[in-house]
C-alpha positions in Angstrom: -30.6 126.3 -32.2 -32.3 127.0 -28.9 -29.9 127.0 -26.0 -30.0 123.7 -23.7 -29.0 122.5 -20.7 -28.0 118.8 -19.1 -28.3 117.8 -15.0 -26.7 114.7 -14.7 -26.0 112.5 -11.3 -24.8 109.2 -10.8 -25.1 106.7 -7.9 -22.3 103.9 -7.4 -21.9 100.9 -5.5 -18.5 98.9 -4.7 -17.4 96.1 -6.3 -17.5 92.7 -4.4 -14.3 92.3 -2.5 -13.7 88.9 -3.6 -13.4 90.2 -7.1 -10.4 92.4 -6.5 -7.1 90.2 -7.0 -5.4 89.7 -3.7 -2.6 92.4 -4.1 -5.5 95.1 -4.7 -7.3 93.6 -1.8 -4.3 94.2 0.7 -4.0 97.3 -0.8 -6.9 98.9 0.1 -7.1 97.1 3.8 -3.3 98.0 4.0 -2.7 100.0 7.4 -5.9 98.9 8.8 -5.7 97.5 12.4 -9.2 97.1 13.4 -12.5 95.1 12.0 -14.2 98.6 12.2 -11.4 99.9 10.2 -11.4 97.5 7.1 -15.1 97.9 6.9 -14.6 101.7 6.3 -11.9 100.9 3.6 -13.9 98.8 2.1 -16.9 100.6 2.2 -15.3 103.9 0.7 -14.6 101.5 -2.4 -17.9 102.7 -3.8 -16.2 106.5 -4.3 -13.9 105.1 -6.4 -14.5 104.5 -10.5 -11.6 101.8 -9.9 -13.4 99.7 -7.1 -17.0 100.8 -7.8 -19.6 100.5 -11.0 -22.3 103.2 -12.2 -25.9 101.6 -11.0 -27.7 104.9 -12.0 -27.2 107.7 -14.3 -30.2 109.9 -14.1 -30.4 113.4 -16.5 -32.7 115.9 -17.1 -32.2 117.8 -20.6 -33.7 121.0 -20.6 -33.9 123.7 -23.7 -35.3 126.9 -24.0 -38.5 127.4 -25.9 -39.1 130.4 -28.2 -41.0 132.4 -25.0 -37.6 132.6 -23.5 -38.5 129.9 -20.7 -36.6 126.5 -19.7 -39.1 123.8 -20.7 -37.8 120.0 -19.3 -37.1 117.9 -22.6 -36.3 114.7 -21.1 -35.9 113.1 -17.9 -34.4 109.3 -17.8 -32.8 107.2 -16.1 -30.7 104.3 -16.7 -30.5 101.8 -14.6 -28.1 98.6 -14.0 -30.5 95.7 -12.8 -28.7 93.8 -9.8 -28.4 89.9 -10.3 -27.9 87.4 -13.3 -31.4 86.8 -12.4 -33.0 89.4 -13.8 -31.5 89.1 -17.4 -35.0 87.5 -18.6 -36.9 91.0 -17.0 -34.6 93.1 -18.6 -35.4 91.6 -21.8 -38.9 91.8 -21.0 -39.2 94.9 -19.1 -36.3 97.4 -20.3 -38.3 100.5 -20.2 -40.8 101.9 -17.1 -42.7 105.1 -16.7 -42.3 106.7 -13.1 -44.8 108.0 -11.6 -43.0 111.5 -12.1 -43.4 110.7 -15.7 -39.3 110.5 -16.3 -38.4 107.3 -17.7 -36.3 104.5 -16.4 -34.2 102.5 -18.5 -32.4 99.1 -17.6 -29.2 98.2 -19.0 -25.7 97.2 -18.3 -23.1 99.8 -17.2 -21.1 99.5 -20.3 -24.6 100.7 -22.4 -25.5 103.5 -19.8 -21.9 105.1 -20.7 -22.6 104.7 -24.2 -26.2 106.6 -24.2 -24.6 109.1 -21.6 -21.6 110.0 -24.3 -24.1 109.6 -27.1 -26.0 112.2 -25.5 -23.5 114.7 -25.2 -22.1 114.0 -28.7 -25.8 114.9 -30.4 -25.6 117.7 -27.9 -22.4 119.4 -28.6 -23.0 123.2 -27.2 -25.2 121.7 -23.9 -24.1 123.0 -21.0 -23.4 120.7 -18.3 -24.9 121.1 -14.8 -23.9 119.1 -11.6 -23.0 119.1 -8.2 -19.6 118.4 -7.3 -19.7 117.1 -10.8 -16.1 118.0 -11.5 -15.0 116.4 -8.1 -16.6 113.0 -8.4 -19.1 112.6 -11.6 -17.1 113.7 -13.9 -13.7 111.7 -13.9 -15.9 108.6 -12.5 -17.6 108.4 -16.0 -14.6 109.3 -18.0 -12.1 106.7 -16.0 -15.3 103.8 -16.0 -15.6 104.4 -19.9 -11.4 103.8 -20.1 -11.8 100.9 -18.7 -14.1 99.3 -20.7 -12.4 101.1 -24.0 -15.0 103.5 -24.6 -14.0 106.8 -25.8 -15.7 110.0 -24.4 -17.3 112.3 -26.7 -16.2 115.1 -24.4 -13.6 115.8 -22.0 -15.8 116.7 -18.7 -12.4 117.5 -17.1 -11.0 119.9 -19.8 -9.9 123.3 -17.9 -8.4 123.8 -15.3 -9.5 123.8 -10.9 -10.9 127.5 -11.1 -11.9 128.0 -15.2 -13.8 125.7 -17.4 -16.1 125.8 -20.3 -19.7 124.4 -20.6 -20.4 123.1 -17.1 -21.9 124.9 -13.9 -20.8 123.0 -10.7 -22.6 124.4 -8.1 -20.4 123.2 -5.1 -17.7 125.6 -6.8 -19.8 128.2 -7.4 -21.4 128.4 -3.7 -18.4 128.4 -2.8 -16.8 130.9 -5.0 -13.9 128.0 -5.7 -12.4 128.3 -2.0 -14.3 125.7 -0.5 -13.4 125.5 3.4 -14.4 123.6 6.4 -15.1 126.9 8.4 -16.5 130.5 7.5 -18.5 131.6 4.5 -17.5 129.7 2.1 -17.7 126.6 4.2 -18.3 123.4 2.1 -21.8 121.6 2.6 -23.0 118.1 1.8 -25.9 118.5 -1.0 -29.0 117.9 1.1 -27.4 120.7 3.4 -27.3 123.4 0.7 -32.0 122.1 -0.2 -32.6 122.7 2.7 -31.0 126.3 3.4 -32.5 127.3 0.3 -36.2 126.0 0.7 -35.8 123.4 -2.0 -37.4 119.9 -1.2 -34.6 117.6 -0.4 -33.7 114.7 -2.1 -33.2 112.4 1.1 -37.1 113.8 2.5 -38.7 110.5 1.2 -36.5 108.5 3.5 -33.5 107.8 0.7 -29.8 108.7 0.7 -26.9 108.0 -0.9 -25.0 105.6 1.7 -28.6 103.4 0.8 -27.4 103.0 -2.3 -25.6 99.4 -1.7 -28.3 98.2 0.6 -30.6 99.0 -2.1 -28.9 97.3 -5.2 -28.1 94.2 -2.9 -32.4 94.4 -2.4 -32.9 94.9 -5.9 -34.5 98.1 -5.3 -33.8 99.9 -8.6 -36.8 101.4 -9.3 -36.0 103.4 -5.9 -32.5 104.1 -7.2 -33.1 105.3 -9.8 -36.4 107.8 -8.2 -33.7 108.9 -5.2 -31.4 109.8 -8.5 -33.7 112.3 -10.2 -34.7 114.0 -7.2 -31.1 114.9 -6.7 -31.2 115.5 -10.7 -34.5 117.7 -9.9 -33.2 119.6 -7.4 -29.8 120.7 -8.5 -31.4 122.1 -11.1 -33.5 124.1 -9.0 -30.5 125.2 -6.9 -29.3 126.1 -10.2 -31.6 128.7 -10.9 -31.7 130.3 -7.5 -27.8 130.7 -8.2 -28.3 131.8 -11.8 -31.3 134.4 -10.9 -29.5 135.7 -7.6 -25.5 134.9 -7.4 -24.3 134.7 -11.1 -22.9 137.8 -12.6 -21.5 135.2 -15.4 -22.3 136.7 -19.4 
């Protein structure tokens, strides 16, 4: 079997306020004493898997072909429409070809987990690429699929901080796992890390992730999901600058 590889990303929004209970609603304005204040408590609810949903998981599978070279296999995205509204286009519409040629699929959260596990269950020995994946991707899926009872095919947190099998995270590895706010080994955002290393950032068409709400409240999935797999696209090309110049892994 040829070897493969899977770059996944995921973009979240928060969950209304009103729909937390009122103990979880004091608790996360608890300590607050300013307007400005609650806001940014509330608005960090999207970083959470227990006060945010997945609006976008976007993955690009790539495998090996017999000439030795990494040939893209697939390129999707799935994609939670925004608003009861849009049941009957979902019915209607449920699959679109980007203009990339990756494919977008619309579903409910609760079906993207299940195509994201069934992907890695019919692709046992893939190796996992991300960035920051073990820091926010990674237990976000696994603690969104508890909570609607869905088992994960595979634990994306097995290991332990500094050794673990069948997944590249690139913000530990350009850091050599002693991220810091100063020095060499100092810690950058994503788009940061493009640009130092001449690869077209994901944010150049005008898109970033603190959009992400604004967008979904628009109904601007299609956009979603395009801002996704550029950052899909390009952490796999930071990927290969790391594996062709920095990795000295066997």
């Amino acid at each position: 079997m040829s070897e493969m590889k899977i770059v996944f990303d995921l973009e979240t929004v928060a969950l209304p306020f009103d729909s937390l209970d009122e103990s979880q609603q004091e608790y996360i304005v608890r300590g607050t004493t300013t307007e400005e204040e609650r806001e940014r408590k509330i608005n960090e609810m999207a970083l959470s898997p227990l006060t945010a949903r997945i609006v976008c998981i976007g993955l690009k599978v790539m495998r090996k072909s017999q000439e030795n070279e990494w040939e893209t296999r697939r390129e999707i995205a799935y994609v939670q429409l925004a608003g009861v509204q849009n049941d009957i286009q979902q019915e209607t519409q449920s699959e679109v070809v980007l203009p990339s040629g990756a494919i977008l699929k619309y579903m409910d959260e609760q079906s993207m987990l299940i195509k994201f596990w069934e992907i890695l269950d019919t692709s046992k020995d893939a190796e996992l690429i991300s960035f920051n994946g073990r820091g926010f991707d990674a237990p976000f899926l696994m603690l969104r699929s508890a909570l609607y009872r869905i088992r994960p095919s595979r634990n994306l947190m097995d290991g332990t901080r500094f050794n673990y099998a069948k997944h590249i995270d690139l913000i530990d590895e350009l850091t050599y796992y002693t991220p810091s706010s100063t020095g060499a080994t100092k810690r950058y955002n994503f788009d940061f890390y493009t640009r130092a290393f001449g690869i077209p950032s994901p944010k150049a068409d005008g898109v970033h992730g603190g959009m992400v709400g604004e967008l979904f409240a628009e109904e601007r999935m299609q956009d979603i999901a395009e801002y996704c797999l550029r950052d899909v696209r390009a952490t796999w090309e930071l990927y290969c600058i790391w594996r062709d110049y920095l990795s000295f892994k066997k």
